[in-house]
Structure formats: C-alpha cells, structure tokens
C-alpha positions in Angstrom: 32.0 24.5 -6.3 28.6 25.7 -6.1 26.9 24.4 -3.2 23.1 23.4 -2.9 21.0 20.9 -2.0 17.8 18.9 -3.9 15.0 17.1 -2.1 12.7 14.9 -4.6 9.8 13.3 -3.6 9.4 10.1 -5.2 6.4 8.9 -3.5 4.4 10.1 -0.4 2.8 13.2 -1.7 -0.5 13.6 -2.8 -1.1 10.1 -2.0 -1.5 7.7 0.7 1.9 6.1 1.7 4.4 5.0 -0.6 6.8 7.4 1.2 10.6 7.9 -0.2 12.5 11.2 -0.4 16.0 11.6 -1.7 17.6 14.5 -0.7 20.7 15.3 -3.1 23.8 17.4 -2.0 26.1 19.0 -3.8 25.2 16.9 -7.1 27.5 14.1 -5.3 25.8 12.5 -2.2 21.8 11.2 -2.3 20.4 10.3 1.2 17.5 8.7 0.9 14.5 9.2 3.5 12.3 5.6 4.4 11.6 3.0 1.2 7.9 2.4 1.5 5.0 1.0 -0.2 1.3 1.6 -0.3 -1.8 -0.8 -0.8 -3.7 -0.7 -4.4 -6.5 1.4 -5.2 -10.0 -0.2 -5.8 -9.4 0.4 -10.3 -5.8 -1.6 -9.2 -7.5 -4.9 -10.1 -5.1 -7.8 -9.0 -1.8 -5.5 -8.2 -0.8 -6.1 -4.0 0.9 -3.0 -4.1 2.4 0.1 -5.5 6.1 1.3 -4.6 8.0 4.4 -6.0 9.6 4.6 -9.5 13.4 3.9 -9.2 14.6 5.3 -12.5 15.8 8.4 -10.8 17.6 6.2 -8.4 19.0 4.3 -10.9 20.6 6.7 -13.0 22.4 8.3 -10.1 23.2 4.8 -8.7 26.6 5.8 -7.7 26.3 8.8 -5.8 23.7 6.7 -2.8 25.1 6.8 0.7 22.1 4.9 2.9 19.0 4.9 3.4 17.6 6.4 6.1 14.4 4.9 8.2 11.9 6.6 10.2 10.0 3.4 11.5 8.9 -0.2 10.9 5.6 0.6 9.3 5.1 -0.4 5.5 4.4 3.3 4.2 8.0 3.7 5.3 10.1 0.1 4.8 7.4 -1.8 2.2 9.4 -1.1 -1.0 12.6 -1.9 0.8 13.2 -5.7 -0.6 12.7 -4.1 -4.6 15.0 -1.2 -3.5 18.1 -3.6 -2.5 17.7 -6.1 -4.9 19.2 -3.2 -6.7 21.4 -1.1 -4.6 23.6 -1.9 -2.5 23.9 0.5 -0.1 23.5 0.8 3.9 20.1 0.8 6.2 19.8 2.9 9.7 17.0 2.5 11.8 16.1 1.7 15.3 16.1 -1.4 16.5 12.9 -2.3 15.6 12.4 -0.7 12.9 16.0 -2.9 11.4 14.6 -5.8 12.8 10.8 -5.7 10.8 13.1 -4.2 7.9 15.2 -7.7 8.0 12.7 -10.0 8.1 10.7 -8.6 4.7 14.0 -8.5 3.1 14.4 -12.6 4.1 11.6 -13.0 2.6 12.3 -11.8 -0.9 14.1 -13.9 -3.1 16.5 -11.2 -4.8 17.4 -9.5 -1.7 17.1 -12.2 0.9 21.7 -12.0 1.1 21.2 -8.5 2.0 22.6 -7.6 5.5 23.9 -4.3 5.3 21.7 -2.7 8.2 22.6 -0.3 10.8 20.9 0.1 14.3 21.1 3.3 15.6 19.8 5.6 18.6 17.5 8.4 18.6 21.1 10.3 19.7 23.4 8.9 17.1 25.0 10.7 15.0 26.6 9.9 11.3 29.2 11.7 9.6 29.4 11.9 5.4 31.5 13.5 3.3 28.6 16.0 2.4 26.3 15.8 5.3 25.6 14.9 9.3 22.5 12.7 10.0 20.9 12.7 13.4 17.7 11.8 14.6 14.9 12.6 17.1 12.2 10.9 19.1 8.8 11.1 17.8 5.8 10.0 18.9 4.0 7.2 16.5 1.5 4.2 16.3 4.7 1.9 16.4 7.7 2.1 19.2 11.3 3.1 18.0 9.7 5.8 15.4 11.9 9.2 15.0 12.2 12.0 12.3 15.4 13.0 10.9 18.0 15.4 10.0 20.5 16.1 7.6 23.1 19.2 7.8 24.3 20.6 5.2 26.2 23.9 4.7 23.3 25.5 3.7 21.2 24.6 7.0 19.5 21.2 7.7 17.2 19.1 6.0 14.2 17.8 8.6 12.3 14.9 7.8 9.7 14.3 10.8 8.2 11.0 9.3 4.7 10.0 11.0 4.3 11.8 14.0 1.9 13.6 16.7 2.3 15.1 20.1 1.0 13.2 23.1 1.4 13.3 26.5 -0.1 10.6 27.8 2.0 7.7 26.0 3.8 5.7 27.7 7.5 6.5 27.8 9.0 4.2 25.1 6.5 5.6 22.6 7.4 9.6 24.1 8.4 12.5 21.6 11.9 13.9 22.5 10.4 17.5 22.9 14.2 18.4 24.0 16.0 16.6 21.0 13.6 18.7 18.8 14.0 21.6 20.2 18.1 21.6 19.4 17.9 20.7 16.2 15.6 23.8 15.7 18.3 26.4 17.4 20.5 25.7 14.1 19.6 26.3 10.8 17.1 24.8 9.3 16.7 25.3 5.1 13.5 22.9 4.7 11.1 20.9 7.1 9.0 17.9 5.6 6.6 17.6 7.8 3.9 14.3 8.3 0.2 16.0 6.7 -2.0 12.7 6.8 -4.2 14.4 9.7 -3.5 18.1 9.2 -7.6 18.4 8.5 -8.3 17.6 11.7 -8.6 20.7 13.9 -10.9 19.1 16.7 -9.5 17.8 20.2 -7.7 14.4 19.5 -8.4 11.8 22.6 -5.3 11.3 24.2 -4.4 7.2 24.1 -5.1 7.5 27.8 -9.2 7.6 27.0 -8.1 4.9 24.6 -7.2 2.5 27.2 -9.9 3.8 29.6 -12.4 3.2 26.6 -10.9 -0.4 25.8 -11.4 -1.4 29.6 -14.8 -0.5 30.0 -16.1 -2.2 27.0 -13.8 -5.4 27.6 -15.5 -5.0 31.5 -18.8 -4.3 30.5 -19.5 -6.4 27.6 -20.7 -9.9 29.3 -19.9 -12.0 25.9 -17.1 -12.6 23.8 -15.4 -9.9 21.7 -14.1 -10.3 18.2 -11.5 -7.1 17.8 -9.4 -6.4 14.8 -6.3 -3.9 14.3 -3.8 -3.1 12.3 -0.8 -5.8 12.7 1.8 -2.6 13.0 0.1 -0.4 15.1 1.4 -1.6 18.1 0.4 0.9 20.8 -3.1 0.0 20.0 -2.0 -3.2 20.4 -0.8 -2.5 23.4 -3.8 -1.1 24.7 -5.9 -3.9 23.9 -3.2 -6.7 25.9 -3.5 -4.1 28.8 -7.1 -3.8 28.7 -7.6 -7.6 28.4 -5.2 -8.6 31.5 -6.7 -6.0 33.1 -10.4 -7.2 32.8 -9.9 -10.9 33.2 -9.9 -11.8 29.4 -7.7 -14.3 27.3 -6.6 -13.3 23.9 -6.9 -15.6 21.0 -5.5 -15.2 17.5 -7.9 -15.6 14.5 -4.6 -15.6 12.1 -1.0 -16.7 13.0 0.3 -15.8 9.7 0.0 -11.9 10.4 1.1 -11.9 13.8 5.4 -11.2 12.7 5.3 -7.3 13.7 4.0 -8.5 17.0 5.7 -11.5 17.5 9.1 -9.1 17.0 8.2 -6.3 19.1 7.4 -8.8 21.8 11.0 -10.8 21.1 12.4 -7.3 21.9 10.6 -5.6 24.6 8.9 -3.2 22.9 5.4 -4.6 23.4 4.7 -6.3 27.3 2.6 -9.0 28.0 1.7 -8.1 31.9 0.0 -11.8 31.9 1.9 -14.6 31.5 -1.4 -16.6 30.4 -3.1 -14.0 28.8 -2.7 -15.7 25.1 -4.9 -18.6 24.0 -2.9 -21.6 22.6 -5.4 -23.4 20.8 -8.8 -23.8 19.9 -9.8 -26.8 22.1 -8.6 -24.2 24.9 -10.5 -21.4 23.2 -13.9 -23.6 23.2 -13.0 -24.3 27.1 -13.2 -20.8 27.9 -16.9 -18.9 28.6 -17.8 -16.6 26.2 -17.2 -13.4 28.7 -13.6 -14.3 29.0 -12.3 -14.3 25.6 -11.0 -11.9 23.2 -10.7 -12.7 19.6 -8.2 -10.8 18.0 -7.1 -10.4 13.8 -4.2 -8.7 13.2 -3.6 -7.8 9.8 -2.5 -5.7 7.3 -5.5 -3.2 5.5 -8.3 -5.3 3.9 -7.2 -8.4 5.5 -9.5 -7.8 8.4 -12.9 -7.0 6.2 -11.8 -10.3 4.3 -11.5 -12.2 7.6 -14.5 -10.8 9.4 -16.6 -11.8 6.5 -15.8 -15.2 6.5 -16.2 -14.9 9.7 -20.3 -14.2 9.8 -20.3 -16.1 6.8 -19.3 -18.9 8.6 -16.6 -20.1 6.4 -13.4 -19.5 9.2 -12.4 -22.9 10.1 -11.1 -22.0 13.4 -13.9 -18.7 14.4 -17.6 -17.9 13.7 -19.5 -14.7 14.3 -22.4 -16.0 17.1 -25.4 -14.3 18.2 -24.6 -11.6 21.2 -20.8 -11.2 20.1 -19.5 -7.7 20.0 -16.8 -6.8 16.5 -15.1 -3.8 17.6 -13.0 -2.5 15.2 -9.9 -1.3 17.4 -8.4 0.4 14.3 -10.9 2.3 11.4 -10.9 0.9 8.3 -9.5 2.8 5.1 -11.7 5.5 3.4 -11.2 3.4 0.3 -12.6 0.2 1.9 -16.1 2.1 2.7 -18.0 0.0 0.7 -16.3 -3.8 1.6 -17.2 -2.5 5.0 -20.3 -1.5 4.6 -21.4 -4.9 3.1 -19.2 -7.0 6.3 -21.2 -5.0 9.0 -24.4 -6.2 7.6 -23.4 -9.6 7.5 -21.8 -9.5 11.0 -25.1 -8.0 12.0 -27.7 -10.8 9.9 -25.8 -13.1 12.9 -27.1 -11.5 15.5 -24.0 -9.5 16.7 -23.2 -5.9 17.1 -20.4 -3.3 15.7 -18.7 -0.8 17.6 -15.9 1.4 16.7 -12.9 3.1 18.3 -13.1 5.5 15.9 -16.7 6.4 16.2 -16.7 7.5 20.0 -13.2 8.7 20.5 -11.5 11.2 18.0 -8.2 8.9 17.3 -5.3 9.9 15.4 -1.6 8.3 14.4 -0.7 11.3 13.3 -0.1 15.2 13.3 -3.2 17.0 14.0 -3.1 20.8 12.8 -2.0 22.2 16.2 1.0 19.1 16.2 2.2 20.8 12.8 1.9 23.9 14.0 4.0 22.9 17.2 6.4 21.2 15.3 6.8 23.8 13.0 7.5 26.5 15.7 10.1 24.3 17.7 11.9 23.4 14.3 11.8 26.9 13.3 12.6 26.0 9.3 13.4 28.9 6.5 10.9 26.8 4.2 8.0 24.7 4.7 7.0 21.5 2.5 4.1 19.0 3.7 4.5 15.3 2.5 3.0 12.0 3.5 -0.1 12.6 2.6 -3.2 13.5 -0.3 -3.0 16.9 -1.7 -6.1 18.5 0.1 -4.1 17.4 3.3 -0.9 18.9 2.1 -3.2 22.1 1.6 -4.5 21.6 5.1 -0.8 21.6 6.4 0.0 24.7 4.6 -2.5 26.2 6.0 -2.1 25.9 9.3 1.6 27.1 8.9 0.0 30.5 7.0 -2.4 30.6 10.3 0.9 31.2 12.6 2.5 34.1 9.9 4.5 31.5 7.3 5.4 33.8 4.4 3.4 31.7 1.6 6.1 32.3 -0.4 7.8 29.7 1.5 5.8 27.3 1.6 5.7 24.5 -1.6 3.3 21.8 -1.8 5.8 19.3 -4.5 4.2 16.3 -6.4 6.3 13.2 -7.0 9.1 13.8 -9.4 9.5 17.5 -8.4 13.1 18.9 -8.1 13.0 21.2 -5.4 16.4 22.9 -5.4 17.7 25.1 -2.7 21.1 27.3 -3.4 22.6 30.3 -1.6 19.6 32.1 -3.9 16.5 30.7 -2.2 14.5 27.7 -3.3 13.1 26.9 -6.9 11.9 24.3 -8.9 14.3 22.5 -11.1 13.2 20.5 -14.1 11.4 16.9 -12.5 12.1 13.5 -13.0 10.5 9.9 -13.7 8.1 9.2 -10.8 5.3 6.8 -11.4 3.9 3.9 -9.8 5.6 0.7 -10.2 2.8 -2.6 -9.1 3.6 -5.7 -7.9 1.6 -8.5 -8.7 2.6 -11.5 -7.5 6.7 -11.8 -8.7 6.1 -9.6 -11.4 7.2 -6.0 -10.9 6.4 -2.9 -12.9 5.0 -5.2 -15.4 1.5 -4.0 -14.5 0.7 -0.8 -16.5 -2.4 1.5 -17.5 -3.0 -0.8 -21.0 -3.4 -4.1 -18.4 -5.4 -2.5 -15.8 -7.7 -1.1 -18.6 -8.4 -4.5 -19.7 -8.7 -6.1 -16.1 -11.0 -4.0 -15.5 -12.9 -4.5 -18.7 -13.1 -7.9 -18.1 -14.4 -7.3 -14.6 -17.4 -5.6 -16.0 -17.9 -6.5 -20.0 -15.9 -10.0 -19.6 -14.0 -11.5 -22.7 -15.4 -12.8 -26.0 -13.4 -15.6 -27.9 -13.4 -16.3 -31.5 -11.8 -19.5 -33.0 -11.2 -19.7 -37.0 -9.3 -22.0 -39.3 -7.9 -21.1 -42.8 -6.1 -22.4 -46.1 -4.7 -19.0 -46.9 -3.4 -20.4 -50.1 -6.7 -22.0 -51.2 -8.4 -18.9 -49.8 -10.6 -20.9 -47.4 -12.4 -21.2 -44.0 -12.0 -24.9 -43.3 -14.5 -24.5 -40.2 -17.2 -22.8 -39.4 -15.6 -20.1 -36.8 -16.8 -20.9 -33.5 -16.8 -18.3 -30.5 -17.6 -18.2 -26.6 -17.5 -15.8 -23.9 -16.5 -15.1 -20.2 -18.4 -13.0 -18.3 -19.9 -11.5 -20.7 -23.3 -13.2 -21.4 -24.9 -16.6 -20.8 -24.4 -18.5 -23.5 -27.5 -21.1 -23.5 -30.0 -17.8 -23.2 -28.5 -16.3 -26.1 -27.4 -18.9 -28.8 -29.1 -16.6 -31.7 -26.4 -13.8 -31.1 -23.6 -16.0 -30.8 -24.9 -17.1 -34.2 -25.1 -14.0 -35.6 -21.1 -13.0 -34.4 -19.9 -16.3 -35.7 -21.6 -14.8 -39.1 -20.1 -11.3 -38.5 -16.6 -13.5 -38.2 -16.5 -15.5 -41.3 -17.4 -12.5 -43.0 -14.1 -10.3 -41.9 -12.1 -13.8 -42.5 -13.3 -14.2 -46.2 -13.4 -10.6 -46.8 -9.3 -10.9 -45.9 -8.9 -13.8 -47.6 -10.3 -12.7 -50.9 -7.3 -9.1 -50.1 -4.2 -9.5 -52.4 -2.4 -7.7 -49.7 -3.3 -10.6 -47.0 -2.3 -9.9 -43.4 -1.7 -11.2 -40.4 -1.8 -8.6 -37.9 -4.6 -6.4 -40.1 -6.9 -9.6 -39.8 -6.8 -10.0 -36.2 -7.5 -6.2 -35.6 -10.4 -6.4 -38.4 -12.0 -9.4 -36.5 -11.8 -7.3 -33.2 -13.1 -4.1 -34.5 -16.2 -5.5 -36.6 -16.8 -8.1 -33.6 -16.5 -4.9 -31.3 -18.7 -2.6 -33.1 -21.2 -5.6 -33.4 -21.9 -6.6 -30.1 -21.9 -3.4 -28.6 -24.8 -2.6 -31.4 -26.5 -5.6 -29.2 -25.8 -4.7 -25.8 -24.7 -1.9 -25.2 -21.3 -3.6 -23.8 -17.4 -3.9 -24.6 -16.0 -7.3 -24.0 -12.1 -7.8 -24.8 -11.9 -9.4 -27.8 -10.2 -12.4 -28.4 -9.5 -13.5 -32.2 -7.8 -16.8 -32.7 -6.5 -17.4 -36.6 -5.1 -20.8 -37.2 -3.9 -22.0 -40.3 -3.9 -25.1 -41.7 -2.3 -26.5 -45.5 -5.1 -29.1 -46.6 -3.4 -30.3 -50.1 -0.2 -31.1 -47.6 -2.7 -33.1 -45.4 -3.7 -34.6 -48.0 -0.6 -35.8 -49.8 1.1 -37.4 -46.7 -2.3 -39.4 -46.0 -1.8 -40.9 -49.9 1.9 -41.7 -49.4 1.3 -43.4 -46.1 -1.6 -45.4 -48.2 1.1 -46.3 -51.1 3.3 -47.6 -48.3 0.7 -50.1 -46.7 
C-alpha cells in the first residue's frame, strides 16, 4: 500500500484563531490537532463566533481516531461542543486543558452527555494503528500547554500549538527544552509552527519585568486600580495576584460570570493564591476598604472588557464606577480589531477624571513565538519541511522568513490556506486538490445559518435601515382596496419627511396596478417589482439603499360581502 501522510488546515491560517488541523495517514486514520474558535470580525454583525467548516470531517467520519489538544484556550478548544455533537470520538489533553474542555461541553445542549476525554502527561505516549502521539512542554499564556507529535513511517508530524521561549517562568509554565530536543533527533517530515508574533524581531520583556512592572505600579499608585485581562491568560493572572499580595492590595471582581477558567485553575493548583484574604467577597466589604488597597479586576473574554469599562465611566455598572484619580491599566492589550471601541472607552474613562496605562505600552509583551523562538524551535526540531499556521498571512510570511534567514531551502517551506491538501509521500511534498473550508457562525443556537446574503443585509440595515411597504388587493377585481401605506427603520425620520413617504406610497400603487392590469399576474414578479422601483426611487432621493420590505395581501371583497348578506337573511 502506498504510504503517505496529508495535513489540512481547516482553520488557523491566515487568520486569527479558529485553529484545527487534521493530519491524515495512509487514507485510513485522521488525527485531529485542537478544535477552536475565533471571535467575529467588525462586518460579522450579530454572529458570537466563527469555528471551522466540518464538511471535510464529515465525509471521512469514519476514519477519526481523537482529537488531540494543545491547551485550554478558545483558539484551541472553542469549536469543541459543535465538533462532538457530531463525532464521537476521544479527547487528550492535560489536565487542565480536559477540565476547561469539559465544562464548555456541559454547557452545550447537544454535547452536554459527552465524556469521552483523556488526561494525559507531557510524557505520555499513545499507540494507533497508523501512528504514535507524544507530547512536549511548551511554554504559553495558560499552564498545562504542550505541542505535539505524530510518527508516522514517513517521519513525524510536529504541531507546536502557541508557544515562546522563556526563562524566567515559573516552572509549571517551563518549556521542556529536553523533551523537544528528542523528538528532533528522529525524523521529522513537517513542523507547524505557532506564527502569531513571528513580526516581532525586537527584545521581548521576560514575565519577570512583568511582575517587577505590576508591583511598582500596584506600590506606587496611592489610589484604587481598575485592571482588566484576558479570563485565560492565566500567567498574567498570576502576576497580578502576586503583585497584589505582595503590595498590600485586595482583589475584587467586577464580573463573576467570567471568572470559570480561573475559578478551575485555582480548584487544580495551577494558579496560587499566596493570600488567604486577598479576594474581596462583596461590595459592602469593597466600599470598607480605602481606595489605595483595592484592586478591581474584569476578567473576560475579548470585547467584554471595552464593554465593561465603558459602563463603567459611564456610570451604568451597578456594582463599580470609574472615580476621579483611579488608574485602568489594561493588564492584557486589546485586539487590533477593537482599536476604535477602545479608542472611544479611553476618552470616556478619562472625561471621569482617571488615567490609562498599558502593559503593553511600556514593556514589549508577547504570548507567543517571537522570530528568534521560531527560529530556535525550528533548529532543535530539525524538520525536512517547514509550514507556519496560527496566524494572518503577513505573519505566516514573517515565519517563513526567519526560517530562510537560518538557510531553509524555500523550496521547503509552504505557507497553506484553509482547505489546502498538503500531501507528503516517499516523493516529497505537493499540493493535492483542497477541500470545503469556510467559516461556519454561530449566532445565538443557530449554527452555520449565518451566511454572506444575511450579513449583507445586517449590515445594510445598520447603515441604510429597512423600508416597509403594506398593500391590499382584489386580484380578481383587479383592485387596490387601500391606499398602500409604508414606514421605515433606520432609515429616515418619518415626521421630517412625510412628502417622500407620500411620493413612495405613489411609486407603490403604481407597480401594484401596473401588475394587476398583467394577464400573466405574479406573485413572486410583484414583490421583486415593488422592491426594484421602490429601490431605484429612494436612492434617486438620498442617495441611500434601505432593505426593502414589500408586503401583498389579498383580500376577496364580493366573498366579504356575500357572507355579510347571509348572516343579514338569518337575523
């Protein structure tokens, strides 16, 4: 049989998160590598957030041995609930990365009975028909995160997942330099290697400065502090509790509800609380407190902290208010994509008086592999090809460069976009014909029922709004029993513009009557007339597209009429 082996990125390549690889074996076996999700882009109007296309999945249903987790982040378990309410198949991860990955299964109504999952060690080794999978250490934002590998007889597949290289961590966060090393001094076919950061080619600040930074400010700073982070980046989190116990300050939580990643890694060890008082219980405690001890801290997932901070300075929290001489420090920066949201919260936060300061601005931070990391990675794992993922394509470029800068043939080097087939035999490597990969949004319960054709008009109706039209007809006596009558959304104010709405109610009994008076009468042809010539009209007028609403009712007036005389006759 002719042996070789197919990796297909589904999601996490040229894009931000969303990351799931299936790497196929022999045309028998798929392993599939994390089962994440990633947060909606600004035109996503009203979708939560995107996961991978399954179709591929689902057509070769049969032939999935596991999934495979790298760690308890969303970019690598979010889609994980859609993914089993389908498949029924096995989950490895650490133990807190199974942990996080149970508890947003629970919570999902077609996967809640799920409970196939599988803790394993950064040693542990498992044995398929067409493949070994190990793992590896790695150093991340969240404990328990590792990078893995897959033998196969043509050499292994290496997954790093999110990763950098840092000394200063401390040891339950620590790469497995070691661990690494070995899997390098066999044969590797293919690395996929973590390109998020691969731009930066500056001198990151190792998380030691970070806590350094954090205690000074929490020591300095002779009011309260108002800090946000992301709820799973838990070293940061980390950092903060340390700093805090360390300078005399109590934390209080602006939100419960987003506080589950850190509520679990302290149920399991993998966050300390070095003060046994250190968290505020309740607000009547909070307001006992002086201003200098206290630390007010919302965890969250991206855009939940913009949202909360401005209700915060706008005064609309119930339980916390932005208050002249408070200090936001954002602990973690916010998304590219949220520049302007920010932008719009800082001047609010500052209109009360208080003052913004970043991590981000004064130390260079990263979660990720820096250019020199890749390169280090790279050299350790010693892989025949080279293929950057988990991240936008100018980063994938940035990745492939700094491979080229160390001697990587670029003719081993492929940057794949989703759906690529990337097929390795005893020949070399070539691309192989690709295969369904879009985006599937969730909104709400609904899932891949959000496509181009409804965000087109969402977003329409965020800028042009929706026009209404309302007629009634006797199709058999060829008339409009009503005047039509029409509103709008959004779109214009109706009391400042009563002439135009005059005019489009015209425009509308025209199309009707014109239809009426067609031997070939239609349904469906009227309603697209009414929307075209209403279309064409107002947009003559202002220069705007509203979605067009036509509503036809019918009514039979000689039947109205006859039933009324009968019920006469019978009184």
């Amino acid at each position: 049989m002719k042996k070789n082996v197919k990796v297909i990125p589904l999601g996490g390549v040229r894009e931000e998160g969303k990351d799931l690889f299936a790497v196929e074996i022999n045309g028998s076996s798929i392993f599939i590598l994390d089962c994440g999700s990633k947060f909606p882009l600004d035109e996503m109007l009203g979708v939560d957030y995107v996961i991978p296309d399954f179709t591929y999945l689902q057509e070769n249903a049969d032939k999935i041995v596991g999934v495979f987790l790298t760690s308890g982040q969303l970019d690598s378990i979010g889609s994980l609930p859609y993914f089993l309410s389908e498949f029924d198949v096995p989950v490895f991860g650490t133990e807190l990365t199974i942990k996080l990955a149970e508890k947003l299964v629970a919570k999902h109504k077609k996967a809640k009975k799920f409970h196939d999952f599988h803790v394993i060690s950064d040693s542990s080794e498992i044995v398929f028909d067409d493949g070994t999978v190990s793992f590896f250490g790695v150093t991340h934002s969240i404990p328990d995160a590792v990078g893995i590998a897959i033998q196969t007889s043509l050499g292994s597949i290496v997954y790093t997942g999110d990763f950098k290289f840092d000394q200063t961590v401390p040891a339950e966060y620590q790469a497995d330099y070691a661990a690494i090393a070995a899997v390098g001094k066999h044969k590797v076919l293919a690395l996929l290697c973590d390109s998020r950061n691969a731009e930066d080619q500056g001198t990151v600040a190792e998380e030691q400065k970070v806590r350094d930074y954090l205690v000074d400010v929490f020591d300095f700073q002779a009011s309260r502090i108002i800090v946000t982070c992301l709820a799973d980046h838990l070293l940061r989190l980390q950092e903060i509790i340390d700093a805090a116990a360390a300078t005399d300050r109590r934390i209080f939580f602006a939100n419960d509800k987003s506080k589950a990643i850190l509520d679990t890694a302290l149920e399991l060890g993998k966050v300390s609380n070095p003060e046994p008082h250190l968290f505020v219980k309740s607000e009547k405690e909070l307001n006992q407190l002086d201003p200098e001890q206290v630390i007010v801290l919302h965890i969250g997932q991206p855009g939940e902290a913009m949202r909360s901070l401005e209700d915060m300075a706008s005064q609309r929290n119930p339980r916390v208010q932005i208050q002249s001489g408070d200090l936001v420090l954002l602990a973690t920066d916010p998304f590219r994509s949220m520049d302007n949201e920010w932008a719009k919260t800082r001047d609010l936060i500052y209109q009360d008086d208080a003052t913004v300061a970043s991590i981000g601005e004064n130390l260079n931070l990263a979660s990720d592999a820096t250019r020199s990391d890749i390169q280090m990675m790279t050299s350790l794992i010693h892989p025949k090809y080279f293929i950057p993922v988990q991240g936008e394509y100018h980063q994938l470029q940035a990745a492939a460069d700094a491979v080229f800068a160390t001697g990587f043939p670029a003719d081993r080097v492929l940057m794949p976009a989703k759906g690529d087939v990337i097929e390795f035999d005893e020949k070399g490597m070539q691309l192989a014909q690709a295969v369904s990969a879009s985006d599937t949004m969730i909104d709400g319960i609904g899932v891949g029922d959000i496509g181009n054709i409804v965000l087109r008009d969402r977003s329409v109706l965020s800028q042009d709004g929706v026009f209404i039209a309302v007629v009634t007809i006797d199709r058999k006596k060829k008339l409009i029993v009503e005047k039509p009558k029409v509103t709008s959304r959004g779109f214009i104010y109706a009391q400042s513009n009563q002439a135009l709405l005059n005019e489009a109610a015209d425009v509308v009994e025209k199309t009707v009557r014109s239809n009426l008076d067609n031997k070939e009468f239609d349904w469906g042809f009227l309603k697209q007339d009414v929307r075209e010539k209403l279309s064409s009209f107002l947009y003559k007028k202002t220069d705007r597209r509203p979605v067009i609403l036509p509503v036809i009712m019918e009514v039979n007036q000689h039947h109205r009429r006859s039933k009324n005389a009968k019920n006469k006759k019978k009184k």
